[in-house]
C-alpha positions in Angstrom: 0.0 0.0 0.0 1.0 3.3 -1.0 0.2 6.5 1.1 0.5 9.9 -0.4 0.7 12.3 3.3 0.6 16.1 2.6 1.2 17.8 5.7 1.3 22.1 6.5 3.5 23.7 9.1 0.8 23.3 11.6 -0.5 19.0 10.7 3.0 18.5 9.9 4.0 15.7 7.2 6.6 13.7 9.1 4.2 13.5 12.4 1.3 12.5 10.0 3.4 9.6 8.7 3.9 8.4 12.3 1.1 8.1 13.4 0.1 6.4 10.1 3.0 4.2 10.3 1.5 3.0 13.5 -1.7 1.6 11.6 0.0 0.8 8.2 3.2 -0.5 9.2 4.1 -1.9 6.0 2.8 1.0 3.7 5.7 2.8 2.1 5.3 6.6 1.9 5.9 9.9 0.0 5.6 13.2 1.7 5.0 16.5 0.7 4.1 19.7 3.1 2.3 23.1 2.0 3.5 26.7 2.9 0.6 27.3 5.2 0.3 29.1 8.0 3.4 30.5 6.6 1.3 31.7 3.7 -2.4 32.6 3.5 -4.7 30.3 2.2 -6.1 30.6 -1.5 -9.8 30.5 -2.5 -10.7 28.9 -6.1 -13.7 28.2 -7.9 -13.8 24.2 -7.2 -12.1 24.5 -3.9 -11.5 26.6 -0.2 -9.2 27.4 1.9 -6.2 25.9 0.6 -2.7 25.7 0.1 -0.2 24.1 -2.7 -0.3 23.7 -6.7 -3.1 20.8 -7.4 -1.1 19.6 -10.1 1.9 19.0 -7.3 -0.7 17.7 -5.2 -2.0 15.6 -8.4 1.6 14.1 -8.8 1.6 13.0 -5.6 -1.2 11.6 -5.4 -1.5 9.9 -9.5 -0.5 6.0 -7.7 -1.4 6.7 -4.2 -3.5 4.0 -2.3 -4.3 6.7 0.6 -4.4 10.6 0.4 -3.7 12.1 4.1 -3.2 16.2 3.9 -4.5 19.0 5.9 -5.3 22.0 3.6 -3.4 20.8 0.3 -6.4 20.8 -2.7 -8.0 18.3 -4.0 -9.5 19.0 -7.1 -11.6 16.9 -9.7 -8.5 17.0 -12.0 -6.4 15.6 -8.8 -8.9 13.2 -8.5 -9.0 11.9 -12.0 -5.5 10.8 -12.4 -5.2 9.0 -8.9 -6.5 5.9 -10.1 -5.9 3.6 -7.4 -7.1 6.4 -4.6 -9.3 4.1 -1.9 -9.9 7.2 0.1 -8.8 10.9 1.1 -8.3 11.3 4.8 -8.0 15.1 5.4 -7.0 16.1 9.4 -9.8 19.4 9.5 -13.3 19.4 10.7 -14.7 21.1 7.4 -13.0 19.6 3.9 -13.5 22.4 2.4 -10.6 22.0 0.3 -11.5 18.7 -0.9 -14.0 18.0 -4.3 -16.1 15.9 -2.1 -18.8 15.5 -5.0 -15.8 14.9 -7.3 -14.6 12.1 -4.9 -18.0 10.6 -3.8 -18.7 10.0 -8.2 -15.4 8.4 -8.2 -16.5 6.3 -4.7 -14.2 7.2 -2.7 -14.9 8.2 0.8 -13.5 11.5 2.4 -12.8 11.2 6.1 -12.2 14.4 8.4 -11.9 14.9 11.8 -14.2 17.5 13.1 -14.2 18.6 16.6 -10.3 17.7 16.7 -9.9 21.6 18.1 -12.8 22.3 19.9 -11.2 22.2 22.9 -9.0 24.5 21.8 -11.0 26.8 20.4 -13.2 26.2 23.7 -10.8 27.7 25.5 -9.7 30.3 23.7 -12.7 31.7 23.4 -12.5 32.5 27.3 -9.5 33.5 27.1 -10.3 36.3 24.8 -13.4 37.4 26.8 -11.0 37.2 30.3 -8.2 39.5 28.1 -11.0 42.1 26.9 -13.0 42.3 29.7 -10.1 42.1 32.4 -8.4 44.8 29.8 -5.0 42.1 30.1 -3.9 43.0 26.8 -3.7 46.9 27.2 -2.2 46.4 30.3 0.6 43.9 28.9 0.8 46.9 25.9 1.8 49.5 28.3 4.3 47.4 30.1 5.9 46.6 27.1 5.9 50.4 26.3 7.5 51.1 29.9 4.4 52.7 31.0 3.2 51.8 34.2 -0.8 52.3 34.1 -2.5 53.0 37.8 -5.1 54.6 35.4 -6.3 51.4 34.2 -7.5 51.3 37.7 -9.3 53.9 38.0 -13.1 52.8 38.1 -13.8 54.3 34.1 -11.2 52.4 32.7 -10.9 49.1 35.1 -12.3 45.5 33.8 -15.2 43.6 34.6 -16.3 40.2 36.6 -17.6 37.0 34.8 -19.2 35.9 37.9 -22.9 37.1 37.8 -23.2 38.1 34.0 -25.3 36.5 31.5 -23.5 34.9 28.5 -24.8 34.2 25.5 -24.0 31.5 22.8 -25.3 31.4 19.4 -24.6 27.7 18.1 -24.4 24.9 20.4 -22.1 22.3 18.5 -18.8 21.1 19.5 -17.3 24.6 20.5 -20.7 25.7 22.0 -21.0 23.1 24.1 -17.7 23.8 25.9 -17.8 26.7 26.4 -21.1 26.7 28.0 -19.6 24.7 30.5 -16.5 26.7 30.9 -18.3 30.0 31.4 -20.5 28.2 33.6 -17.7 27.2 36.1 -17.4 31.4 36.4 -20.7 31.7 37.9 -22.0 33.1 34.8 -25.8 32.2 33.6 -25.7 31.0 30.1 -28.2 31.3 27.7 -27.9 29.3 24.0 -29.3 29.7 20.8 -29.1 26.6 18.3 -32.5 25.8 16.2 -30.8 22.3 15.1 -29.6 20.2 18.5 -31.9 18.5 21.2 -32.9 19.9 24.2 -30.5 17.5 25.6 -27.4 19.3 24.2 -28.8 22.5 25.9 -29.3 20.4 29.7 -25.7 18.5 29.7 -23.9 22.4 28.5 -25.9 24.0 31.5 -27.1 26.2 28.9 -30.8 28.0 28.8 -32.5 26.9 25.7 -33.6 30.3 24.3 -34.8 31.9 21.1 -33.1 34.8 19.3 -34.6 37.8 20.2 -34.1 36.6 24.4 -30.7 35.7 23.9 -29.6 39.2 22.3 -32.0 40.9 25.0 -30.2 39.3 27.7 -26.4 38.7 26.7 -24.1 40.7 28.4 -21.4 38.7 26.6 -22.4 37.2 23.3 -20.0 34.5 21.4 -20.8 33.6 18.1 -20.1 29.4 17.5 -22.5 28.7 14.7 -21.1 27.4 11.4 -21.4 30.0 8.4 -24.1 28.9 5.8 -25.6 31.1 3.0 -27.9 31.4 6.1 -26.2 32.6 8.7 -23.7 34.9 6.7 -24.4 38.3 8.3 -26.4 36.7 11.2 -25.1 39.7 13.8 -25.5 43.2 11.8 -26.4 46.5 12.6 -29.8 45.5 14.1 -28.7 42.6 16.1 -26.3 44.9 17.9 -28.2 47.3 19.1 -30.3 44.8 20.7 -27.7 43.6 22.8 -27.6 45.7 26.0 -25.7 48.7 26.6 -21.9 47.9 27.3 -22.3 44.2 26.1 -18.9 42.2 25.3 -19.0 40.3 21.6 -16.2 37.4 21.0 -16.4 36.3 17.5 -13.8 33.1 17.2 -16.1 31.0 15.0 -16.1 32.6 11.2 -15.9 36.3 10.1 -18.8 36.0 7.6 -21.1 35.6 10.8 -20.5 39.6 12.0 -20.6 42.6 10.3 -17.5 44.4 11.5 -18.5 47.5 9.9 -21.8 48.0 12.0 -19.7 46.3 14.8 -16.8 49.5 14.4 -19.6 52.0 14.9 -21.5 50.4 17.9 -18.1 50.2 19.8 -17.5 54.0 18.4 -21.1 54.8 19.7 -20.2 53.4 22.9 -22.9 51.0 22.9 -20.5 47.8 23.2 -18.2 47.6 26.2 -15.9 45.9 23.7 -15.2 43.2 21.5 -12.6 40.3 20.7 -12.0 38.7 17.4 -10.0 35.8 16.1 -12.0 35.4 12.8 -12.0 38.3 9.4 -13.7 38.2 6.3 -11.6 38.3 4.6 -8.7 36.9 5.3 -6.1 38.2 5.9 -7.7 41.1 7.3 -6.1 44.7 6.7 -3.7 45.0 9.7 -4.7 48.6 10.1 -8.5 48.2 10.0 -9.8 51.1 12.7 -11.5 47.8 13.8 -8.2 46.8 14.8 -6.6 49.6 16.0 -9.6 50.1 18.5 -8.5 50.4 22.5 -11.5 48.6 23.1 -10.5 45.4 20.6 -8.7 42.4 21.4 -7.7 41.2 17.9 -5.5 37.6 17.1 -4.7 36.2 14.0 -7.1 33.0 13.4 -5.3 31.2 15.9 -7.8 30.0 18.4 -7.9 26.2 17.3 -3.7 26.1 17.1 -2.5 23.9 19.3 0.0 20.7 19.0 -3.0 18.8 20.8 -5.5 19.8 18.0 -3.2 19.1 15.7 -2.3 15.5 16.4 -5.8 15.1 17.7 -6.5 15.7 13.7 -4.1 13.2 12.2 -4.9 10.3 15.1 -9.1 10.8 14.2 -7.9 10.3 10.4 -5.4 6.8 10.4 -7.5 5.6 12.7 -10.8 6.1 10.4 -8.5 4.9 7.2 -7.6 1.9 9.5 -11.3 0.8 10.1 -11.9 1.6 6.5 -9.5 -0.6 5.2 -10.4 -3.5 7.7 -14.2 -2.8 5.9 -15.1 -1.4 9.4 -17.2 1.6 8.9 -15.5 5.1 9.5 -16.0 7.2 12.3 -16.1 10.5 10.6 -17.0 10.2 7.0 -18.5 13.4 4.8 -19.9 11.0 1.7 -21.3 8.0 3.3 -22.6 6.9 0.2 -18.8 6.5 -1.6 -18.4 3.6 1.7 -18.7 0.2 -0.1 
């Protein structure tokens, strides 16, 4: 058996073939890595969110058994000339960088790994709302500036508890769900909106089962977790802001297309929001000086709340052991085309 394994600087290629190695000990290998994080991804018309040359990728892949890469793209054409391909394992939650239709015609399954960094991203996600609210990053800022602040404790300018506020979650998946719990181990009251899990989901998060309007009524802190659909794009705008109360705290580490960050800039200008804390753009890269960015009030990272070597290897281990099942004629785990399983 032949495994084609193209890694990234973050699912790296010689780590993915170890952990293969441990399932397919007798498979023989050839690697290949993509330029990303180092490099942004590229959006095409057959594929997202990738990054490589599909006819490197194509190469590769043209007398592969197994097709194991994080964001490398697979297109139709890549598909087409690996002619013994059994299946494409990719180490990400959402393939989007995968011709899944293209696959599925050919029958061959595409496995993923979804939730492999919701823990991570879990925990980020309080972490942001602890650094804007607790105003850690402007006071790290002026220490690194040599500026010793006492006026960030003056009552105007000082943070604010978790303990006693009302938090509220907009999508209760993977993410949602820990966090819920997280916030709810700060003595804060959670509320969730999510129209498409049980009322179960909402019971084991600790989470009050809510519709829309309540949750935006009530939320002191609102965190957006839903995945971005033709249907949700633009889900918080202008309107949805301003019914949020006055000085309300908005975390967005989900996708950018879920927030308008122009009606976002002028509620913070207004003064309406306390503040807000964003790991997610559209687009992508997002214009380093943005006002959005630049504001005192705005913890900003770069897309980097699901990084961690955990998540990472997490990814790879959900993938050979899927491809291992597979191969065994076990059914996979994690599968997006069921129908390409024989």
């Amino acid at each position: 058996m032949k495994i084609a394994v193209i890694g990234s600087g973050f699912v790296r290629s010689d780590r993915l073939k170890e952990i293969l190695a441990g399932y397919f000990p007798e498979a023989t290998f050839s690697l290949a890595e993509s330029k990303w994080p180092s490099e942004p991804f590229q959006n095409g018309d057959e594929v997202l969110e990738y990054s490589g040359d599909p006819e490197q990728v194509a190469e590769l892949a043209s007398d592969a058994d197994l097709l194991v890469l994080d964001v490398a793209p697979v297109t139709q054409a890549v598909i087409r000339r690996a002619r013994r391909l059994k299946a494409i394992g990719v180490c990400r939650g959402g393939p989007v960088n995968v011709n899944v239709e293209a696959a599925t015609e050919r029958g061959i399954p595409v496995l993923n790994s979804p939730g492999r960094n919701a823990a991570a991203t879990a925990e980020f996600t309080v972490g942001l709302i602890l650094a804007g609210m607790r105003r850690i990053c402007l006071g790290d800022a002026r220490m690194k500036e040599g500026v010793w602040d006492g006026g960030l404790y003056m009552y105007q300018e000082c943070g604010e508890e978790l303990e006693g506020k009302t938090a509220g979650i907009v999508g209760l998946g993977n993410v949602g769900r820990r966090v819920a719990r997280l916030l709810g181990g700060f003595g804060m009251r959670v509320l969730a909106y999510d129209p498409w899990v049980p009322a179960s989901a909402f019971s084991e998060a600790g989470a009050e089962r809510v519709d829309f309007p309540t949750l935006l009524k009530q939320s002191q802190i609102l965190t957006l977790h839903a995945r971005l659909t033709p249907e949700t794009r633009g889900l918080i705008g202008k309107e949805e802001l301003e019914r949020l109360p006055r000085g309300a705290f908005v975390v967005n580490a989900a996708r950018g297309g879920l927030l308008d960050y122009d009606a976002l800039f002028e509620s913070l200008e207004r003064g309406h929001l306390s503040g807000a804390a964003l790991d997610v753009y559209d687009p992508e890269p997002f214009p380093v000086h943005h006002p959005l960015l630049m504001h005192p009030r705005v913890v900003a990272t770069p897309h980097i709340a699901g990084a961690t070597r955990e998540s990472a290897l997490r990814g790879a281990e959900m993938v050979a052991e899927d491809l291992f099942r597979l191969m065994k004629g076990e059914r996979p785990r994690h599968v997006v085309n069921p129908t390409a399983v024989p």
